[in-house]
C-alpha positions in Angstrom: 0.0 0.0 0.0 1.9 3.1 -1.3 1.1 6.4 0.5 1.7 8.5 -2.4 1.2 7.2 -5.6 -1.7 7.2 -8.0 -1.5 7.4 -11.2 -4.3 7.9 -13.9 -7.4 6.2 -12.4 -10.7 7.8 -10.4 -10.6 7.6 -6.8 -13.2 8.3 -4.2 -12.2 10.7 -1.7 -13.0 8.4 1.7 -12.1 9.7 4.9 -13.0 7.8 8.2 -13.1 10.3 11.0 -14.0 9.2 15.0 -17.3 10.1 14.2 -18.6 9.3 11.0 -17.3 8.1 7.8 -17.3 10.8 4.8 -17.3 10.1 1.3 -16.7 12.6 -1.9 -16.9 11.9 -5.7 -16.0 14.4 -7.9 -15.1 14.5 -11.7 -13.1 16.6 -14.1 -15.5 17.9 -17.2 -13.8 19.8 -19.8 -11.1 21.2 -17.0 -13.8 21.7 -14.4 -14.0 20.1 -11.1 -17.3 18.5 -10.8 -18.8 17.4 -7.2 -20.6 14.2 -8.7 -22.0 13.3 -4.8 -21.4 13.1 -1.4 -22.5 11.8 2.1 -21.7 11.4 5.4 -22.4 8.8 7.8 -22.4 8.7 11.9 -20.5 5.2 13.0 -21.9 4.6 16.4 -19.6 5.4 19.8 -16.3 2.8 20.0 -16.4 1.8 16.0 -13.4 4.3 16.0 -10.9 5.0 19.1 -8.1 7.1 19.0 -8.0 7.1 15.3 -7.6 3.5 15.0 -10.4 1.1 13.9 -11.4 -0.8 16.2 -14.3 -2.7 14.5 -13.4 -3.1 10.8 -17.3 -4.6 9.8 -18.8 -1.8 11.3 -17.4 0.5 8.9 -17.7 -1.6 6.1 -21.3 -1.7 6.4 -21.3 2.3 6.4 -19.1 2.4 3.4 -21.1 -0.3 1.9 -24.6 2.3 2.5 -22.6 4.9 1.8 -21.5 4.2 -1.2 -24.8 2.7 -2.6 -26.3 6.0 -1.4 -23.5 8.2 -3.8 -24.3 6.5 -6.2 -20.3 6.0 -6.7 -19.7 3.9 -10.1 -15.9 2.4 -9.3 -14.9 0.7 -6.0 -11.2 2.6 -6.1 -10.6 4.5 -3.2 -7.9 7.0 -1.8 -8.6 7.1 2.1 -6.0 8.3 4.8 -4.2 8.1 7.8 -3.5 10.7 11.0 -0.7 12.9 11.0 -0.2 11.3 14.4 0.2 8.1 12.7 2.9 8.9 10.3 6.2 9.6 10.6 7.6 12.0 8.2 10.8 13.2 7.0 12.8 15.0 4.4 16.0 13.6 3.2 18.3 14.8 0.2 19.0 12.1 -2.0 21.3 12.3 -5.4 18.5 13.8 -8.2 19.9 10.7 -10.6 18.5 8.0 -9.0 15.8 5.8 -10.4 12.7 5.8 -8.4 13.8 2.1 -8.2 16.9 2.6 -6.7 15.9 5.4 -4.5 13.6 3.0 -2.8 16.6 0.7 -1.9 18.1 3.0 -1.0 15.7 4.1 1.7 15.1 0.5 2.6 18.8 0.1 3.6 19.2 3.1 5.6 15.3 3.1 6.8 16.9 2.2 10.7 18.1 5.8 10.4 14.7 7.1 9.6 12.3 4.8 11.1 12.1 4.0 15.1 10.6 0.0 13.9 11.2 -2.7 12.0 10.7 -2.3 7.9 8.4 -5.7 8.4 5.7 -3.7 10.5 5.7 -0.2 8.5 4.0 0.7 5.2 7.0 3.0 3.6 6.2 5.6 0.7 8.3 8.7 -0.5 8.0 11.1 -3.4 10.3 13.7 -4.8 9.2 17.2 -3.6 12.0 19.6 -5.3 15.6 20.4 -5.5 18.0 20.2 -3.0 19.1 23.3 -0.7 22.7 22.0 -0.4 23.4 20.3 -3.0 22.7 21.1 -6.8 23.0 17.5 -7.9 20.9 16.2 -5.5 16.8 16.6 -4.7 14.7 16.6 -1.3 12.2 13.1 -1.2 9.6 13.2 1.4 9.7 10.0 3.4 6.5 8.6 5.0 6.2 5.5 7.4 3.5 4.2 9.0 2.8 1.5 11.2 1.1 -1.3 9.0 -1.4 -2.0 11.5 -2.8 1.7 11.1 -3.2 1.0 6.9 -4.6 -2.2 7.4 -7.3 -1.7 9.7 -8.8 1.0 7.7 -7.8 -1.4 4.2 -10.0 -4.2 5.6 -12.9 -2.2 6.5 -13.3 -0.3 3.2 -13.1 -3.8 1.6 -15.4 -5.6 3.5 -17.7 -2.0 2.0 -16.5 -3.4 -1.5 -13.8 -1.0 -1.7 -10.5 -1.2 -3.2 -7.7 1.0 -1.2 -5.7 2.6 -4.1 -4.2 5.1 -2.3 -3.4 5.5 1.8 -2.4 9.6 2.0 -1.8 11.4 5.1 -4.7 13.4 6.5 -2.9 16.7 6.8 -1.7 16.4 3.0 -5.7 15.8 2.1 -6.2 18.9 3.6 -3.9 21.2 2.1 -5.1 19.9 -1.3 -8.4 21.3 -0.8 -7.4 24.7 0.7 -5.4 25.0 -2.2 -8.5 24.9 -4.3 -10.0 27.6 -2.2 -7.7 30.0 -1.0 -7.5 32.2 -4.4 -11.5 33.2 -3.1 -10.7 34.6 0.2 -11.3 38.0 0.0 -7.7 40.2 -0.8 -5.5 37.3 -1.7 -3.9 37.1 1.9 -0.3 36.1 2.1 -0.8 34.4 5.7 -3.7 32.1 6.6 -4.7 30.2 10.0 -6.7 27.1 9.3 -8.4 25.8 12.3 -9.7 22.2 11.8 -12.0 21.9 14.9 -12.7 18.4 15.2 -14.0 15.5 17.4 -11.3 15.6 20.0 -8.5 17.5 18.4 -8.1 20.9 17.4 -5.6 21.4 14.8 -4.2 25.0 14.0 -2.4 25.3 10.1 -0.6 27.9 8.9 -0.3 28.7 5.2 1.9 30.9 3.2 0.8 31.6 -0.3 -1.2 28.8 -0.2 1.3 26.0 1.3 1.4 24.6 4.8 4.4 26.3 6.8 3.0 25.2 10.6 0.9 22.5 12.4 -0.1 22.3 15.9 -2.5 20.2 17.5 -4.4 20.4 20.5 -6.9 17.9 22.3 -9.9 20.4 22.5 -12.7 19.8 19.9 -16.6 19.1 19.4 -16.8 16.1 21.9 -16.4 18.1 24.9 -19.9 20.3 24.1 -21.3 16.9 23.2 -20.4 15.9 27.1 -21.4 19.0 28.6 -25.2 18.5 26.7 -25.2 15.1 28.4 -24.1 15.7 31.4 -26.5 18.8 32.2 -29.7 17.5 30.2 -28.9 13.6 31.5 -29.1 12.5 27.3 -27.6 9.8 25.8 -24.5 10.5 23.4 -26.5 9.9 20.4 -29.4 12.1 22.0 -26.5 14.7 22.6 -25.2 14.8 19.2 -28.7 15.1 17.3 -30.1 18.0 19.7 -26.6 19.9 19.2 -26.8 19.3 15.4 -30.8 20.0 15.3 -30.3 22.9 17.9 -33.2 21.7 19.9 -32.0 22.0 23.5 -33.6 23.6 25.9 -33.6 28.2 26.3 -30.3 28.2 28.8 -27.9 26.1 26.0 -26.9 29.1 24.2 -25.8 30.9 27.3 -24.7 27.9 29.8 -22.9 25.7 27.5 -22.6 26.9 24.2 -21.0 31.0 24.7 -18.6 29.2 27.4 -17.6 26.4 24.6 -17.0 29.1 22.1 -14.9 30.6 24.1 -12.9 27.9 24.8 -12.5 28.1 21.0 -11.6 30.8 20.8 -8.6 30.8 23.7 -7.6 27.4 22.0 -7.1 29.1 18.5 -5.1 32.3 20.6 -3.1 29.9 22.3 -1.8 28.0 19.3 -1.4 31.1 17.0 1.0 32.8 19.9 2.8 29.3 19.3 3.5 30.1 15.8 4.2 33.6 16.3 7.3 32.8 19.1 8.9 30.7 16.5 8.3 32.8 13.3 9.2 36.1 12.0 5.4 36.9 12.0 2.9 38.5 14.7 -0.5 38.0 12.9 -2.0 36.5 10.2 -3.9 38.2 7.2 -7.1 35.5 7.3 -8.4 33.0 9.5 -10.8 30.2 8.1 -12.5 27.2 10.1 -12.9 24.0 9.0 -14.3 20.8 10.7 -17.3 20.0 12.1 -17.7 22.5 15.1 -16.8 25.3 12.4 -21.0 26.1 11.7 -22.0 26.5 15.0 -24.2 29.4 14.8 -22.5 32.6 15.4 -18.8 30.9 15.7 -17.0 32.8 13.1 -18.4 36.1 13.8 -17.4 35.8 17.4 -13.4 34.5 16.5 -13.5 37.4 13.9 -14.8 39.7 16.6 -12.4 38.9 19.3 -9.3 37.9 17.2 -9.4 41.1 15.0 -8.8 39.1 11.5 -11.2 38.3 8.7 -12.5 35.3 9.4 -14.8 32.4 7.3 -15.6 29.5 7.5 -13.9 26.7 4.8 -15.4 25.7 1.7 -13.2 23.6 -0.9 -16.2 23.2 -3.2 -16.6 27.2 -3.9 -15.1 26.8 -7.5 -16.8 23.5 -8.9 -19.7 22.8 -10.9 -22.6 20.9 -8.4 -24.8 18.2 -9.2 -28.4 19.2 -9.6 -29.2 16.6 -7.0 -26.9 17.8 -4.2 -28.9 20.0 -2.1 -26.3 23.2 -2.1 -27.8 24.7 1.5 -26.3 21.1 3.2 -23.5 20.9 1.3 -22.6 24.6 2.6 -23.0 23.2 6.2 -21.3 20.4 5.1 -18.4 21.2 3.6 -16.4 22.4 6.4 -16.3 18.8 7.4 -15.6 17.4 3.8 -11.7 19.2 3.7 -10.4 15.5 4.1 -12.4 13.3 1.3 -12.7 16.1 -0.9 -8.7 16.2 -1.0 -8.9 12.8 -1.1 -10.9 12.5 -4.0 -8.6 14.6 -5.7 -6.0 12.7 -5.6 -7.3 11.0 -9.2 -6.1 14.1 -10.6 -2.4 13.9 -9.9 
């Protein structure tokens, strides 16, 4: 299972989150992007812990009905791993190597790289430019992973009837489908803070000009206002999640639990961007967007822009695409904060 490569053939953009299990199609018609379908799925609590699978049929079964439900017409997939679960480096190699001698080459020095054995890692790498030392030689991007992370999330796409083309790296995903909406924020800003405001982890990313520069995660995200509902309204987690997504809690949410949790989002997002700012020649940033699924909480991104003093909006990598006429384009707006992951995975059939 290469981390990296695909080469000429549609992929569906799969992402399996602690949550639920997202899934994008999208197509290239005369040299526009195209959002065939979508969906999203909730697995139920413990399917998914600490971003490893723990029940592999489980999530085949939502791939399975999710699939079905897209409508998707191939069974290739490009799905991904945590940043957490990857180790990444950058190594200068000579540029005149084969891509088949680069790779034993990396195999025999992997014990530099690598903190385990070759025979429990899934190794990729890919040539990312020229060298900063060395005119003759080029930087490769190594990535390892522990095989047990790719093949849990293998097995359960196949037993949905998927094939596993492609295992990327969530972050990479990402940055793929900023890319294809950063030329809309308003005044082309140089600097942007991308806040992925997840289950149970916060991640800040700065870009410059469009490319990640800076990652930092924190463990903050949606669950802990999903624990606070229960605990004060005595609900179930399911019960929790569909009030908070339906807004149908009682008058004292806004005000008890929900103004305290968006300030907590708020100090989380100050915290990590003072972070970057100590180790950077930068003090602010021109733009800040939010992603993930906490990011359309009512009122959210008018209170970070209010308090942190930058434009602020929430993520949307679909902004330039054509739309099916069956997607419903009010969800997919509330959606698509959500979708950063699949939707870069999907694009992945266009490298």
């Amino acid at each position: 299972m290469r981390l990296f490569s695909s080469k000429g053939r549609q992929l569906v953009g799969v992402d399996v989150s602690a949550t639920c299990v997202k899934m994008v199609d999208i197509k290239r018609i005369q040299g526009v992007f195209h959002l065939q379908s979508y969906g999203i799925e909730r697995l139920a609590p413990g399917v998914v812990v600490d971003k490893l699978v723990a029940d592999t049929e489980a999530v085949g079964e939502v791939v399975a009905r999710l699939a079905r439900r897209c409508h998707v017409t191939g069974q290739n997939v490009a799905s991904a791993v945590s940043g957490s679960a990857v180790i990444t480096k950058i190594i200068d190699m000579e540029a005149s190597l084969t891509d088949s001698e680069r790779d034993a080459q990396i195999r025999l020095d992997a014990d530099q790289y690598i903190p385990y054995p070759l025979s429990e890692v899934n190794l990729d790498f890919e040539v990312i430019g020229p060298s900063q030392i060395n005119d003759r030689m080029v930087q490769v991007l190594l990535a390892a992973s522990r095989s047990e992370n790719v093949e849990q999330r293998v097995d359960a796409l196949a037993f949905g009837g998927m094939t596993t083309k492609v295992m990327d790296i969530e972050s990479h995903a990402i940055e793929r489908a900023f890319a294809l909406m950063v030329d809309s924020l308003p005044n082309h800003p140089e600097l942007v803070a991308l806040v992925d405001i997840g289950h149970t982890q916060t991640t800040l990313y700065v870009a410059k000009n469009g490319e990640f520069v800076y990652s930092r995660e924190q463990l903050f995200g949606g669950a802990q206002l999903t624990e606070a509902i229960q605990n004060r309204y005595g609900l179930s987690y399911e019960e929790a999640t569909i009030n908070k997504r339906e807004q149908t809690l009682p008058d004292d949410y806004y005000n008890e639990l929900l103004m305290p949790f968006m300030d907590n989002v708020i100090q989380q997002i100050t915290r990590s961007l003072q972070f970057y700012f100590s180790s950077s020649q930068y003090n602010n940033v021109d733009h800040i967007v939010l992603c993930g699924g906490s990011a359309v909480i009512p009122g959210l991104v008018g209170m970070v822009q209010q308090k942190l003093g930058n434009p602020t909006s929430i993520a949307n990598p679909f902004i330039n695409m054509s739309i099916a006429p069956q997607i419903d384009s009010e969800q997919l707006l509330l959606d698509a904060p959500s979708l950063m992951v699949a939707c870069g995975l999907a694009l992945r059939s266009f490298d």
